[in-house]
C-alpha positions in Angstrom: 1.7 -33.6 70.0 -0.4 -33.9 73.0 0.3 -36.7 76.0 -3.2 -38.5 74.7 -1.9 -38.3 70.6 1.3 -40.0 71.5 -0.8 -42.7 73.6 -3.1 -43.1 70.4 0.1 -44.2 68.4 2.2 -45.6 70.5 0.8 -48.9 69.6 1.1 -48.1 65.5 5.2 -47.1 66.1 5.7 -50.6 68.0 4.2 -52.9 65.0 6.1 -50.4 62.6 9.5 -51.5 64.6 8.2 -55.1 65.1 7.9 -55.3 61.1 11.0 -53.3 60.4 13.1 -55.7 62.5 11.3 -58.9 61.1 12.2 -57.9 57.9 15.8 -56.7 58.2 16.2 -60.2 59.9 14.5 -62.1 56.9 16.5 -60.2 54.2 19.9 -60.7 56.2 18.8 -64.6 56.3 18.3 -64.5 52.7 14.4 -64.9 53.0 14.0 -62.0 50.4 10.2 -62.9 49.9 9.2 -62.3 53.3 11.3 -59.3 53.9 9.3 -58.0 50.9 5.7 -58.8 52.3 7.2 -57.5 55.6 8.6 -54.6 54.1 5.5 -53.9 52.1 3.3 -54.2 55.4 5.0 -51.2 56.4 4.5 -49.3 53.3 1.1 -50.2 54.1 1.0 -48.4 57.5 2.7 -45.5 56.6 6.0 -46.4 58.3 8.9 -46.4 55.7 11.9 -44.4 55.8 14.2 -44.2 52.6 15.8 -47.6 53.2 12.8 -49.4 53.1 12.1 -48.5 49.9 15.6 -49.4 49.2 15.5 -52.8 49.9 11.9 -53.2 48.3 13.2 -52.2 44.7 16.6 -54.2 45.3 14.5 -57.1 45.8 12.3 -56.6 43.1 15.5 -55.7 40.6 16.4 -59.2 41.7 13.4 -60.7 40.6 14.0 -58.7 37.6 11.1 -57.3 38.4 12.4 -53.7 36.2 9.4 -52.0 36.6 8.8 -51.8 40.2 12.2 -52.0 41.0 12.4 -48.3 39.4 9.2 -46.9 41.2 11.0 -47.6 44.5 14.0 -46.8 43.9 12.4 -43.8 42.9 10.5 -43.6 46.4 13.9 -43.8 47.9 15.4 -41.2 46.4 12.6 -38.9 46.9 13.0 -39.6 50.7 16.5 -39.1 50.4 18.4 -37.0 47.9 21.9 -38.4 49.3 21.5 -41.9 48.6 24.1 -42.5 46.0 23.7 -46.2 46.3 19.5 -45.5 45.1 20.4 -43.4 42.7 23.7 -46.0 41.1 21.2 -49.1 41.6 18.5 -46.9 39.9 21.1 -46.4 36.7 21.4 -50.2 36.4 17.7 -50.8 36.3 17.5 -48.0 33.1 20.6 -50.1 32.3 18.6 -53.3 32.0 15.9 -51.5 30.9 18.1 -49.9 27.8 16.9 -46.6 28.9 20.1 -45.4 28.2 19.3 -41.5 29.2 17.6 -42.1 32.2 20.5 -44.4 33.3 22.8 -41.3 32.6 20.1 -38.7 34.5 20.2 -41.6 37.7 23.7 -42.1 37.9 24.9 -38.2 37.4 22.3 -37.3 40.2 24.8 -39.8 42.6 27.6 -38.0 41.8 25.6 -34.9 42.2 25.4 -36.1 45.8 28.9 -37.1 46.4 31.0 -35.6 43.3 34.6 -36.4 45.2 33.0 -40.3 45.2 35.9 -41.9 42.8 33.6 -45.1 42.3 30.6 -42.9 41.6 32.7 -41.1 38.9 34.2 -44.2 37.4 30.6 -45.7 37.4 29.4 -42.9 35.7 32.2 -42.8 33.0 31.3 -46.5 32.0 27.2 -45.8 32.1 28.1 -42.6 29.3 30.1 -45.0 27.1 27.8 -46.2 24.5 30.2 -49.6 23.6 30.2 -50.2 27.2 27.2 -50.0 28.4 25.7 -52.2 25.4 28.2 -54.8 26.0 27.4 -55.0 30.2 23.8 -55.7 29.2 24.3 -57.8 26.6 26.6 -60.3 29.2 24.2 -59.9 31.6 21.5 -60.9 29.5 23.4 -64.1 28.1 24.9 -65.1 31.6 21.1 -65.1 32.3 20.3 -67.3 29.4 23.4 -69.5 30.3 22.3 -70.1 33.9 19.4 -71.0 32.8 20.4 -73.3 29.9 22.1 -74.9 32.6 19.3 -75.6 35.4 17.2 -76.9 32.2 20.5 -79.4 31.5 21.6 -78.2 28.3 25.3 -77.8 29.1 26.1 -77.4 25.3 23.9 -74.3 24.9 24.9 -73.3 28.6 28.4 -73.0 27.5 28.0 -71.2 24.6 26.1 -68.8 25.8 28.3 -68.2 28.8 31.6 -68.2 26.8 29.8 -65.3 24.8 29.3 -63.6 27.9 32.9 -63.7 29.2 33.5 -62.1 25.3 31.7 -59.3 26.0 32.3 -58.5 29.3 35.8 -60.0 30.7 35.0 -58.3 34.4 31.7 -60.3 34.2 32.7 -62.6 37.1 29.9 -64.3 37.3 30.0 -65.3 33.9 33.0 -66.4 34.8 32.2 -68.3 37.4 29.7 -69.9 36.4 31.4 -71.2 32.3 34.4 -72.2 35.1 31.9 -74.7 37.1 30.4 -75.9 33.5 34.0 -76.8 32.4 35.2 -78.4 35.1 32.1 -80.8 35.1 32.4 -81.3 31.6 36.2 -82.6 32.5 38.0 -79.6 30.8 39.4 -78.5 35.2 42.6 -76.6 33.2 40.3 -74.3 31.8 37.5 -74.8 34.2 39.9 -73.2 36.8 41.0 -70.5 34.9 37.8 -69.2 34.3 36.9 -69.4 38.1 40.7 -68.0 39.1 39.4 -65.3 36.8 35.9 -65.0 38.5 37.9 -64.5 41.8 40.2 -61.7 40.5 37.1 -59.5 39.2 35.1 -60.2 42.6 38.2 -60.9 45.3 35.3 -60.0 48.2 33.0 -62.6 47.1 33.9 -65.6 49.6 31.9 -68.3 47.6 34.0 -67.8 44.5 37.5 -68.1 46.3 36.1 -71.0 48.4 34.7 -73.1 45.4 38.1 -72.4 43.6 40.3 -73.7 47.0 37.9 -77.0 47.1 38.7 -78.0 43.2 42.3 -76.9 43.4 42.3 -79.9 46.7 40.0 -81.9 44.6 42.8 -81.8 41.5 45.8 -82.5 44.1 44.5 -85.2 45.7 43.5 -87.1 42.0 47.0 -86.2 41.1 48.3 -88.0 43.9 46.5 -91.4 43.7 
């Protein structure tokens, strides 16, 4: 490329990096609807690498968004091969989906790309086992319905549907979590810190579930001291 080609699109590569650190700074804030328009800008232009894409379909999976989470997931792995974290996250939208061979095609293409990948293998195991794989979705689904069910104020509904969850999926932690909250607000703490405890030992990284369980532990010692 010439001196006077590089000139021409010099200008193009600094908006590309302008928009790529805009929206890396919105998703890391937790703006994830204006790292998407960012993001999509970009797409736009003609400047994406494969973790654009990435971050485009994990924001639409978390809309629940299935359908266009899967067409860039797909983007991403197109761009790259390698990405075993594409190709797992593209399994659990077939997952959710109940496209239950193209969530076994996904997830053996990651362990294509890093077969000595011990989580990738035991990820693949559960995506293969029929019982399991209907029983994830089917707690996903109802701690869905539960959270819901709770926003709306139905707390009776809420709790059955998130009990149901826990039944079907015991590492669901957010199920956990969020039938532990119900019952401690409905006055049942014993239980309603059980279930969190539990929410804890499936996710021990996630800092809001051990910090919510510290505050209601003080919360129970200081009423038991008055």
């Amino acid at each position: 490329m010439n001196f006077f080609k590089k000139l021409a699109l010099y200008p193009r590569l600094f908006k590309a990096r302008r928009l790529t650190r805009q929206g890396n700074e919105a998703l890391k804030k937790g703006d994830h609807q204006r790292a998407k328009e960012l993001y999509l800008a970009l797409e736009e232009h003609r400047f994406v690498n494969y973790m654009i894409f990435h971050n485009i379909a994990t924001i639409y999976f978390e809309e629940k968004n299935f359908e266009k989470a899967e067409e860039y997931f797909i983007k991403a792995t197109q761009l790259n091969p390698k990405s075993i974290n594409s190709f797992s996250l593209l399994s659990e939208v077939y997952l959710r989906k109940k496209e239950w061979k193209k969530a076994e095609e996904a997830v053996s293409r990651a362990l294509e790309a890093e077969p000595f990948n011990y989580f990738v293998q035991k990820r693949r195991d559960k995506v293969f086992n029929k019982e399991w794989r209907k029983a994830y979705v089917r707690s996903v689904e109802l701690t869905e319905k539960g959270a819901e069910e709770s926003r709306s104020g139905n707390n009776e509904a809420a709790g059955k549907s998130l009990q149901e969850a826990v039944a079907a999926n015991g590492k669901n932690a957010l199920a956990h979590y969020l039938y532990g909250l119900l019952l401690f607000k409905e006055g049942d703490k014993s239980n309603g810190l059980r279930e969190i405890s539990i929410a804890v030992e499936c996710e021990p990284e996630n800092k809001n579930y051990s910090m919510m369980l510290s505050h209601l532990q003080q919360e129970m010692r200081k009423a038991s001291e008055e």
